[in-house]
C-alpha positions in Angstrom: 139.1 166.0 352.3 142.0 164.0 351.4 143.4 161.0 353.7 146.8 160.9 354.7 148.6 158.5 356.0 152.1 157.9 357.5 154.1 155.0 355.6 155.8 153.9 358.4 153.0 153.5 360.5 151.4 151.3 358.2 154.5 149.2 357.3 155.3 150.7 353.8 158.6 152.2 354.9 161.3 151.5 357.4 162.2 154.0 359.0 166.2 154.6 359.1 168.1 157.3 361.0 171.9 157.4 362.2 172.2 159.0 365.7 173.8 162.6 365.2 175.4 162.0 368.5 177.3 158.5 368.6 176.1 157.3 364.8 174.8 153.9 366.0 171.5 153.3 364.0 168.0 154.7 365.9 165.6 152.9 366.7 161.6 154.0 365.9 159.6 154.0 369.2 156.3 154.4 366.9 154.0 157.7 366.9 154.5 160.3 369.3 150.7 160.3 370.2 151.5 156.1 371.6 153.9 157.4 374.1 151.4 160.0 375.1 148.5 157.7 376.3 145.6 156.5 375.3 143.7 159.8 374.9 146.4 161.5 372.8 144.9 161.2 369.2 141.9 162.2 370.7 142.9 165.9 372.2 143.1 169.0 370.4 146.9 169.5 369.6 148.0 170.2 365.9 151.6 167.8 366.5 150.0 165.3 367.6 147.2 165.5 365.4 148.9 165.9 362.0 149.0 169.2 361.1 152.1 169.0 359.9 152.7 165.3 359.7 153.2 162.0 362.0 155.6 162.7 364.5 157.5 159.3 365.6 160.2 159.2 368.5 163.4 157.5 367.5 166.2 156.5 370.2 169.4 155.4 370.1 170.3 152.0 371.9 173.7 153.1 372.3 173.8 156.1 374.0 170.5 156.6 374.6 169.7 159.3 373.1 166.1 160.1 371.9 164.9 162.6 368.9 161.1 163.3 367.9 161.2 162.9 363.8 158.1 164.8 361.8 157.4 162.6 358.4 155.0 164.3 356.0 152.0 162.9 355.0 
């Protein structure tokens, strides 16, 4: 079994997005599983858990607007 791990969750990368909406520069909320609660890594759910990579939330300070971004691991 291989380990993956997300590089911006453990501080290798920044993560950098322009907001498609406005253009102002987003800002990462962290993994999608923190905003979940406490419980989220822990329940049976293939986004949260992985499958197909970390999934962080970004959000604009600007206009507000907020965008779930999938990084491969």
């Amino acid at each position: 079994m291989t380990n993956h791990i997300c590089p911006h969750c453990n501080c290798l990368l920044e993560l950098q997005l322009n907001c498609p909406a406005c253009g102002g520069n987003m800002i990462d909320c962290g993994p999608l599983q923190n905003a979940l609660g406490p419980y989220a890594p822990y329940e049976e759910n293939s986004i949260i858990n992985g499958e197909y990579g970390c999934v962080h939330l970004m959000q604009c300070p600007d206009c507000q607007l907020q965008l779930q971004m999938t990084i491969p691991t």
